[in-house]
C-alpha positions in Angstrom: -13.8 -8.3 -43.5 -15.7 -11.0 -45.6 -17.5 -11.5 -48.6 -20.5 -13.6 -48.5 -22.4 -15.7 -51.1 -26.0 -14.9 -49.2 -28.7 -16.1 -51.3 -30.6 -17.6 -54.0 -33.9 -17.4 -54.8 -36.0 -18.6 -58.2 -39.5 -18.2 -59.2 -40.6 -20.1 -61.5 -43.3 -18.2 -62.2 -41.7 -14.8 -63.1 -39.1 -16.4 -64.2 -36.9 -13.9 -61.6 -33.9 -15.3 -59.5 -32.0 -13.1 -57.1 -28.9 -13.6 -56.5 -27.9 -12.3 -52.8 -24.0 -11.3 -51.7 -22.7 -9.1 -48.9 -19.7 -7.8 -46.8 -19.4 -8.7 -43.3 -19.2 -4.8 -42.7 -23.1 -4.7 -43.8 -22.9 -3.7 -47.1 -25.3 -6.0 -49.4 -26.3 -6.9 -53.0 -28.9 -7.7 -54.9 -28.6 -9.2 -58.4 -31.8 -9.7 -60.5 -31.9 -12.4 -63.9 -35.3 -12.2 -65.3 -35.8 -15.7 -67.6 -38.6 -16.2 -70.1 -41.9 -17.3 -68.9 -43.6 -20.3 -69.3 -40.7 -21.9 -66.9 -40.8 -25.6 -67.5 -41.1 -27.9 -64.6 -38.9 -30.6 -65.7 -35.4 -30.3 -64.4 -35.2 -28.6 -61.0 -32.7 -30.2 -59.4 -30.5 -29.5 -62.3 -31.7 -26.0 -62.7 -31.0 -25.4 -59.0 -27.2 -26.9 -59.1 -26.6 -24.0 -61.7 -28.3 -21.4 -59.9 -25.8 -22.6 -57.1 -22.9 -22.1 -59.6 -24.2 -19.0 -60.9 -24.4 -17.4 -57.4 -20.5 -18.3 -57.1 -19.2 -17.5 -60.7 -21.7 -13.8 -60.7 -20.1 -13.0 -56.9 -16.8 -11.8 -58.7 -18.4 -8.3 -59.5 -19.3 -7.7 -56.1 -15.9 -9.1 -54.6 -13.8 -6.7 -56.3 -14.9 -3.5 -54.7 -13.6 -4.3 -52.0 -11.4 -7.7 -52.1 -12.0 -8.9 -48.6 -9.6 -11.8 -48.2 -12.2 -14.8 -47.2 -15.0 -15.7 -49.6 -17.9 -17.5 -47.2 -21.4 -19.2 -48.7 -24.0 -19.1 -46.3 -26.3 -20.1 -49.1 -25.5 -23.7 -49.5 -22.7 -25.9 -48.4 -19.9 -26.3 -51.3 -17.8 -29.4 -51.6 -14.2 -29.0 -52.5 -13.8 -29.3 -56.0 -16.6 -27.0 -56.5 -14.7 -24.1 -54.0 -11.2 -25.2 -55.1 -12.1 -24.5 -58.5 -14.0 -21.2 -57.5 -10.8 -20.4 -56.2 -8.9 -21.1 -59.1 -11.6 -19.1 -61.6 -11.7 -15.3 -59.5 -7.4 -15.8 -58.9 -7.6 -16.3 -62.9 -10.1 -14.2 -63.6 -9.2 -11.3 -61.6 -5.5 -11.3 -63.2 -6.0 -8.3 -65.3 -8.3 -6.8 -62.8 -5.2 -7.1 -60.4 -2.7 -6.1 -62.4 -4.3 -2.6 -63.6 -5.5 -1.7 -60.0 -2.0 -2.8 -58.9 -2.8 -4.6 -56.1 -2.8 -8.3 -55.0 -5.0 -10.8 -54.8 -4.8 -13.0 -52.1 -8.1 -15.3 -51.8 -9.3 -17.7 -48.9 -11.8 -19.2 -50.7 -13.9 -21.3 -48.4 -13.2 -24.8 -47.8 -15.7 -27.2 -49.4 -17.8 -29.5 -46.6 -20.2 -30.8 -48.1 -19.6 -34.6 -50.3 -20.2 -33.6 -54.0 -23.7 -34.3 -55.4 -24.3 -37.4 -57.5 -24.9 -36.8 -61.6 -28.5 -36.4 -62.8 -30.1 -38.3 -65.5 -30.9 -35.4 -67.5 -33.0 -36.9 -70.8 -32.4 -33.7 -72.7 -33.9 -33.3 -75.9 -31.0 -33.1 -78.5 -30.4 -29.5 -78.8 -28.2 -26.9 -79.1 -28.2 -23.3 -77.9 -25.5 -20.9 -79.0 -24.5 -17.8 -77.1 -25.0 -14.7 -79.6 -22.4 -11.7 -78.7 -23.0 -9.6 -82.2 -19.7 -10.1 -84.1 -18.1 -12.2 -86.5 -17.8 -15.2 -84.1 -20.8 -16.3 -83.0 -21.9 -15.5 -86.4 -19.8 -18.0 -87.9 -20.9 -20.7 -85.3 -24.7 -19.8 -86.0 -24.2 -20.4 -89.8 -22.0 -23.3 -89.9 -24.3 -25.3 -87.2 -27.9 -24.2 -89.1 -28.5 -27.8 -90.5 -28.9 -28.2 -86.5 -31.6 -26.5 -86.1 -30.0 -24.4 -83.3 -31.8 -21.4 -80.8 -30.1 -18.4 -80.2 -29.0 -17.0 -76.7 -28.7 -13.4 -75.2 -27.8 -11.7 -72.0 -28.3 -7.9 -71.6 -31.0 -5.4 -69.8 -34.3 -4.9 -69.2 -34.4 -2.9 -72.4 -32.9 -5.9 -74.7 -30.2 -7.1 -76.1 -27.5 -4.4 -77.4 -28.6 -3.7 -81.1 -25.5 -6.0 -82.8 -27.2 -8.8 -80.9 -30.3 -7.9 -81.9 -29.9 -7.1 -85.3 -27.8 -10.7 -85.6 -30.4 -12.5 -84.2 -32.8 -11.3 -86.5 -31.0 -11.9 -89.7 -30.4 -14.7 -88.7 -34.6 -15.7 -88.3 -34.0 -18.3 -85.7 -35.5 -18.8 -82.4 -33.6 -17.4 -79.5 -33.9 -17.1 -75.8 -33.1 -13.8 -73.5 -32.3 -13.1 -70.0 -32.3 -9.9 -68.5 -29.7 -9.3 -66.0 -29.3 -6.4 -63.7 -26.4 -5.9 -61.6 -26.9 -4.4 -57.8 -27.5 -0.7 -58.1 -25.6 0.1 -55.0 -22.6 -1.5 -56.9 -22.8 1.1 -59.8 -22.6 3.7 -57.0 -19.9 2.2 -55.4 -18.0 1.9 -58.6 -19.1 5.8 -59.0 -17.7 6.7 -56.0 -13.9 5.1 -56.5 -14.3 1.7 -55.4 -11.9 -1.1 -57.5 -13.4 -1.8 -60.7 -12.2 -3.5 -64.2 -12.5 -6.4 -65.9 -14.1 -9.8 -64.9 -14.6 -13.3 -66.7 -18.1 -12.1 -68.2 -17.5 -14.8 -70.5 -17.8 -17.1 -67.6 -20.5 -15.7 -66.0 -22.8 -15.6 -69.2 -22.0 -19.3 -70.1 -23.2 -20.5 -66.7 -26.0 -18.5 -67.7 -26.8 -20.7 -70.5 -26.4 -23.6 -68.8 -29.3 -22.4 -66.7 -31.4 -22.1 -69.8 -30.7 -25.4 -71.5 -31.7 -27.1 -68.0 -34.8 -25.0 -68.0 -36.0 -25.4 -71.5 -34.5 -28.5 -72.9 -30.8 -28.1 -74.6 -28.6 -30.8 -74.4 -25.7 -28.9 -75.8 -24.2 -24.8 -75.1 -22.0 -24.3 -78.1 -19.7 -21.0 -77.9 -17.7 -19.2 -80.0 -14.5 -19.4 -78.7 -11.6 -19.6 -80.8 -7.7 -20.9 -80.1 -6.5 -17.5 -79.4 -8.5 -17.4 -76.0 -6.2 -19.6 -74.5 -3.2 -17.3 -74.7 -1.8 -15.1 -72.4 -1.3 -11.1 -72.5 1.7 -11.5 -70.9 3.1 -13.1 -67.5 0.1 -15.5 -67.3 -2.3 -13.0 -67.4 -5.4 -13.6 -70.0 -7.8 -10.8 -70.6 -10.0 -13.8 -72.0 -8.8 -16.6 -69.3 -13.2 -17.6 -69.4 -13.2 -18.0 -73.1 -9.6 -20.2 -72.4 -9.5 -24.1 -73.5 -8.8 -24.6 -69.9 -12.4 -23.1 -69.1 -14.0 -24.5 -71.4 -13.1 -28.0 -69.9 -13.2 -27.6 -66.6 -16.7 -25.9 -66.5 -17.8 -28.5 -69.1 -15.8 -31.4 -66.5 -17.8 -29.5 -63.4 -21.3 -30.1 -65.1 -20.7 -33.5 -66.0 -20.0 -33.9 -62.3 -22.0 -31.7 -60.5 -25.2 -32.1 -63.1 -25.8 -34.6 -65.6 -23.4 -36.4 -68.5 -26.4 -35.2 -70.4 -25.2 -31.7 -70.8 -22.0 -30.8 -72.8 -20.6 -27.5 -72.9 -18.0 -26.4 -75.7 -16.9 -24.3 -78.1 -17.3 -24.8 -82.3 -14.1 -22.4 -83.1 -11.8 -23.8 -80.8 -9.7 -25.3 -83.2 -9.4 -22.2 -85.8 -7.5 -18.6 -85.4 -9.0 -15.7 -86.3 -8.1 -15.1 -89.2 -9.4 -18.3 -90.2 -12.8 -17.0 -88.7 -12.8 -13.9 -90.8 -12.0 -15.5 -93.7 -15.2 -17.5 -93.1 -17.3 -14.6 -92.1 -16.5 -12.5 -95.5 -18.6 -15.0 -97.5 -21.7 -14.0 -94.8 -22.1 -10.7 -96.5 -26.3 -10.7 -95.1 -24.2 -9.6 -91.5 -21.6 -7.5 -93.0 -24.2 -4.0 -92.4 -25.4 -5.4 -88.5 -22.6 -7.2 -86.6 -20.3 -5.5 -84.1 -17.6 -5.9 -82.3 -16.3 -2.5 -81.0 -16.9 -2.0 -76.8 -18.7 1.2 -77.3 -22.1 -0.7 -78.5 -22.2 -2.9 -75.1 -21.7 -0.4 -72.5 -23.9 -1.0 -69.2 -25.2 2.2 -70.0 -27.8 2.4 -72.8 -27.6 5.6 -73.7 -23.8 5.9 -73.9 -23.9 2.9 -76.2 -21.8 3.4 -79.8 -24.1 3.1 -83.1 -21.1 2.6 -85.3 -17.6 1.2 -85.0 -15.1 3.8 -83.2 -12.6 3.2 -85.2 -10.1 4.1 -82.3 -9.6 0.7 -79.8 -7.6 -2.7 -80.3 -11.4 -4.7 -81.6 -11.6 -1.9 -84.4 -8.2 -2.6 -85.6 -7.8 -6.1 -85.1 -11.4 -6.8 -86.9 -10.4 -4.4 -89.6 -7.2 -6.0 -90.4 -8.2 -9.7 -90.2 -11.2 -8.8 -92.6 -8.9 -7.0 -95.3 -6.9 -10.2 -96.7 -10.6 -11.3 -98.0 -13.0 -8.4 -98.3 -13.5 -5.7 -101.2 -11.4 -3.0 -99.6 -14.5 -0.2 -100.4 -16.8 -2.6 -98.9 -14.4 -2.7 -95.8 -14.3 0.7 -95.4 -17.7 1.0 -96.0 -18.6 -0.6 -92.8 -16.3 0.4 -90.5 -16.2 4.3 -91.8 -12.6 4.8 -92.9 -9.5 3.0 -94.0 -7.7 2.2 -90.6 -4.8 0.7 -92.0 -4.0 4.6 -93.9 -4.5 6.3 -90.9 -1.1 7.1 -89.2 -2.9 7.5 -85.6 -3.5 4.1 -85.4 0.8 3.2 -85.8 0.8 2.3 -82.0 -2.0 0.4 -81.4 -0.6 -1.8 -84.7 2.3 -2.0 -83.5 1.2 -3.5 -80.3 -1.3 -6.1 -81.8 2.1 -7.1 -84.0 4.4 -7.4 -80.9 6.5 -4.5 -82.3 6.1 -2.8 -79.0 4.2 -3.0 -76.1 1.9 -5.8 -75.3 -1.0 -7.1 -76.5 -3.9 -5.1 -75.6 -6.0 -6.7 -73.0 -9.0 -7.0 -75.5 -11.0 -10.1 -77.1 -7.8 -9.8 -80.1 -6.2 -12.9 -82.0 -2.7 -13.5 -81.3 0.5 -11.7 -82.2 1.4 -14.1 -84.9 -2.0 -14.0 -86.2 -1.4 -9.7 -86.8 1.7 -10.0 -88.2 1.2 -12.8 -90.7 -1.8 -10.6 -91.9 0.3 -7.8 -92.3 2.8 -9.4 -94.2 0.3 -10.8 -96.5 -1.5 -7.3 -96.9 2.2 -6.2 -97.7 2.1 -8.5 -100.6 -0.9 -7.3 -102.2 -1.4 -4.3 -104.4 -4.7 -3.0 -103.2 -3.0 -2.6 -99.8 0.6 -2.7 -99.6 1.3 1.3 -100.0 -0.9 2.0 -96.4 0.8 4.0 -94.0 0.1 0.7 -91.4 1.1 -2.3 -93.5 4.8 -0.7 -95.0 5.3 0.7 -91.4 4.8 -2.1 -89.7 6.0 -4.4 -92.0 9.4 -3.2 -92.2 9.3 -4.0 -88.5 8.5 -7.7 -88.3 8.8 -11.3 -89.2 5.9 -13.2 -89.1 5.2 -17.0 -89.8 3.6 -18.4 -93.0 0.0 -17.0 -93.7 -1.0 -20.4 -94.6 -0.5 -21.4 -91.5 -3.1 -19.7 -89.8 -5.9 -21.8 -91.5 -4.4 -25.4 -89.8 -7.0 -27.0 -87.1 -5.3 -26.7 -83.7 -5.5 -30.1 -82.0 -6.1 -28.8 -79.0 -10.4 -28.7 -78.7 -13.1 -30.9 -77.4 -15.5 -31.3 -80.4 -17.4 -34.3 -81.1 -16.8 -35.2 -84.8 -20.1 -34.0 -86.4 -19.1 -30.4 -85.2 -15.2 -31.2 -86.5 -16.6 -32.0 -90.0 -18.7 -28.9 -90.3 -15.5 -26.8 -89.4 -13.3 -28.4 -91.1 -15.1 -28.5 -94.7 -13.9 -25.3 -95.6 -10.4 -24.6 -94.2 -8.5 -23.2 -96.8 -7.9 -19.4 -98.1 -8.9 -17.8 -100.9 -6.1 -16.6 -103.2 -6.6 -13.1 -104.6 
């Protein structure tokens, strides 16, 4: 059995493309992405070259149910950096997916015929969109970039963004531009019905996403939100965040440049910083401290099962929580999230695998190991939380490197030097 990259279609007048994929057995799907109307006219070509990308990046929901062993496009003729590195993306991207449904991947990716298209002289107005996923992150980025005038992006349903997005984007009171995406319904019922199903690089998907918007309404520049600790691995070289990765980040940006226009950058502000580093910025942006969001249950496909509130009971709770508490009023803290998780004795195991103690490190959007520990050892060292059951637990348990380490720019980014100096004007940690 195949799986089959089918179709794309775009009007520009509803602003609807359909993405079309299918098994060889007969089985077919039908993705729908509704962009805002008025569509420009300006910048087909380049709108259609991401459309092509978005067909292949997208496919890996579909792919999965089954995980067919060749991977065809009828839709258009790839060349072969463009299906090698498709190749490289779903093997990558699947990792987790594989490793949980324990079963192996083992892709045939089609080989690319056709020579690679030339580069398009895109004349974008100098602009920058940045990808808004409701927590502390993109938050940061928003902020530190306003000087630059930059427009918000979203991706959810038909119904609008999920309410942290929502609520971000309007405290922040800048423009912003939303897609609707719906995903084959016959895939929900195959997913229903027991088919293979877990994570994929949304991350990935979403960006490309983007891309498609700055072509379409004049960006010159996606800027995400992505910090160091994306690159690493949960263990064994598999990443739960391999699309948010440095590596990602430069070989779509590297893919654009080739396969669109020099014109168009892709890349991420927090790329040099940890988390905690982030946190420690985001404490000072107390106007999102009521509305942002990280927690899973507020961006499940189902509306109506969505969270209101932090569940207090998954790796994103305690990993925000914790990086938060070096820097925040500790009332405050447990104001927003609803209770004190670092005093709560059910939450000993999920520490003690974001710490390394034991474990791994939960496949979740979570810093580092070292990152945990070192704020542990440094809650450990002050009064208003070194006697919770968490911090003299754990602890006792570890060794952790300097706290002030965590606040050093990793080298290891692609910003341009005005986004550099903006992150970098405010590096160091407030003592308390």
């Amino acid at each position: 059995m195949d799986f089959i990259f089918e179709s794309y279609a775009f009007d520009a007048k509803t602003g609807v493309l359909k993405l079309g994929y299918a098994y060889s057995d007969g089985t077919k799907f039908t993705e729908t992405l509704t962009f805002p109307t008025p569509v420009p006219a300006h910048n087909a070509e380049a709108a259609d070259r991401l459309f092509r990308l978005l067909l292949l990046m997208s496919g890996v929901s579909y792919y999965k149910a089954k995980m067919p062993e060749r991977l065809i496009c009828k839709a258009f003729k790839m060349d072969i950096a463009t299906s090698t590195w498709m190749k490289k993306v779903y093997a990558l991207g699947l990792a987790e997916f594989a490793f949980k449904n324990n079963v192996k991947l083992n892709l045939q990716f089609e080989q690319g015929l056709a020579a690679p298209p030339k580069p398009l002289e895109l004349n974008l107005p100098n602009k920058i969109l940045i990808p808004v996923g409701g927590g502390k992150d993109s938050i940061v980025t928003l902020e530190m970039l306003r000087d630059m005038n930059p427009t918000l992006f979203a991706v959810g349903g038909p119904g609008g963004a999920a309410q942290p997005i929502a609520d971000t984007i309007k405290v922040a009171g800048m423009p912003s531009v939303y897609v609707s995406r719906v995903l084959s319904p016959n895939l929900m019922e195959m997913n229903a019905a027991g088919a293979l199903n877990g994570h994929v690089p949304i991350t990935g998907i979403i960006s490309v996403i983007a891309l498609c918007c700055a072509v379409l309404y004049g960006f010159d520049t996606v800027v995400m939100s992505n910090e160091a600790s994306a690159s690493a691995s949960n263990f064994d070289g598999v990443n739960h965040q391999y699309s948010k990765s440095f590596e990602f980040e430069l070989a779509l940006d590297d893919w654009v440049k080739t396969h669109v226009g020099p014109g168009l950058r892709y890349l991420s502000f927090l790329r040099p910083v940890t988390e905690v580093a982030i946190a420690r910025k985001f404490t000072r942006m107390s106007q999102y401290h009521n509305v942002f969001r990280s927690c899973n249950t507020a961006f499940k496909q189902d509306e109506a099962a969505r969270g209101t509130k932090w569940c207090c009971n998954c790796p994103k709770c305690r990993f925000v929580f914790l990086v938060l508490a070096p820097f925040m009023d500790k009332q405050n803290l447990i104001d927003i999230f609803g209770k004190n998780m670092l005093d709560d004795s059910t939450q000993l195991k999920g520490y003690e695998e974001l710490t390394g103690v034991s474990g791994v490190k939960p496949f979740e959007c979570v810093g580092e190991i070292e990152e945990s520990a070192a704020t542990i050892e440094r809650l450990a060292s002050m009064r208003y939380w070194q006697d919770d059951i968490v911090v003299e637990f754990i602890q006792r348990k570890i060794s952790s490197p300097d706290f002030e380490f965590l606040f050093r720019l990793n080298s290891k980014h692609a910003l341009p030097f005005p986004y550099l100096e903006r992150l970098d004007a405010d590096k160091k940690p407030p003592r308390r």
